[in-house]
Structure formats: structure tokens, C-alpha cells
C-alpha positions, 0 to 999 in steps of 0.5 A, a space after each residue: 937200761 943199756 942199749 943191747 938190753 933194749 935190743 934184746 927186749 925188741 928182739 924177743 917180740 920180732 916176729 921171725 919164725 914161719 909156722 913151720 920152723 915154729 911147729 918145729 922148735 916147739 916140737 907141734 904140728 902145724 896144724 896144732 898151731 893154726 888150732 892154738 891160733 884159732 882159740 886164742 891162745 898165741 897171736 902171731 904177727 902176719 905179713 902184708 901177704 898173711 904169712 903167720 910169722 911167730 916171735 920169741 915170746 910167741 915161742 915161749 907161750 907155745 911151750 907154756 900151752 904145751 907144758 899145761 896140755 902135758 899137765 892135764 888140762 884140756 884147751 879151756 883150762 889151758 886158755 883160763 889159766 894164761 889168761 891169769 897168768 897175762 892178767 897177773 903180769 899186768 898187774 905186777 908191771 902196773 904196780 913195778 911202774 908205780 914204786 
């Protein structure tokens, strides 16, 4: 692997964005974020003073939650549906170190 890959990598889970530049890019609110924090479906690192502080990767989920919530499913369905898809990425990454 080449070192600016392994940046790129690390980079995609540096937690940078504010709620609010978050809420932006994502084009939510705030309060929509803390909602989505709250039922589990995004974990955003936090500061030693407890400021919400989201990643690349975190952004890309939102985006996922969103597009699902435009397909019709409510926050249970949105939440049963990343759980596979999470659970299905660590069995394709278990299996990828196994060959």
C-alpha cells in the first residue's frame, strides 16, 4: 500500500466536521443529526469538551440514512437495514483477510 493511500485511508475517519457544517454537507438539520445520533445510526467522535465532531465516513452514512429515509423506510427499517449492510462489510473483510 502506498503511504498517500494509507493517508487517504485515515483521513476518511478524522473526525473534522462540526454538527453543523455536518447538517450542512448532508443538507439536514442539526437537530435531525442529534435524532440519528440518538437511535444509533451515526457515531461521531467527541472532543474532551463534548463537541460532536463527524468524519468523512460518518458523512457517508448520513447520506446513506438519508437516501433510505427517501426510499420509504422509517428510522427502524433505516437502522435494520445498516445493520446488515455493517454486518455484511465485516464478513466480506473477514473473508478478504482470509484468501
Amino acid at each position: 500500500m502506498k503511504k498517500s493511500e494509507r493517508f487517504e485511508d485515515s483521513d476518511e475517519h478524522r473526525a473534522v466536521y462540526t454538527i453543523s457544517v455536518a447538517a450542512e454537507i448532508v443538507g439536514a438539520g442539526v437537530q435531525t443529526l442529534r435524532l440519528y445520533e440518538t437511535r444509533g445510526l451515526v457515531d461521531p467522535a467527541r472532543t474532551a469538551g463534548g463537541t460532536r465532531r463527524y468524519s468523512r465516513s460518518d458523512i457517508e452514512r448520513l447520506h446513506r440514512v438519508l437516501a433510505l429515509i427517501d426510499s420509504g423506510l422509517n428510522l427502524a427499517g433505516v437502522e435494520m437495514v445498516l445493520n446488515l449492510q455493517d454486518e455484511n462489510a465485516k464478513l466480506r473483510s473477514q473473508r478478504k483477510e482470509q484468501t
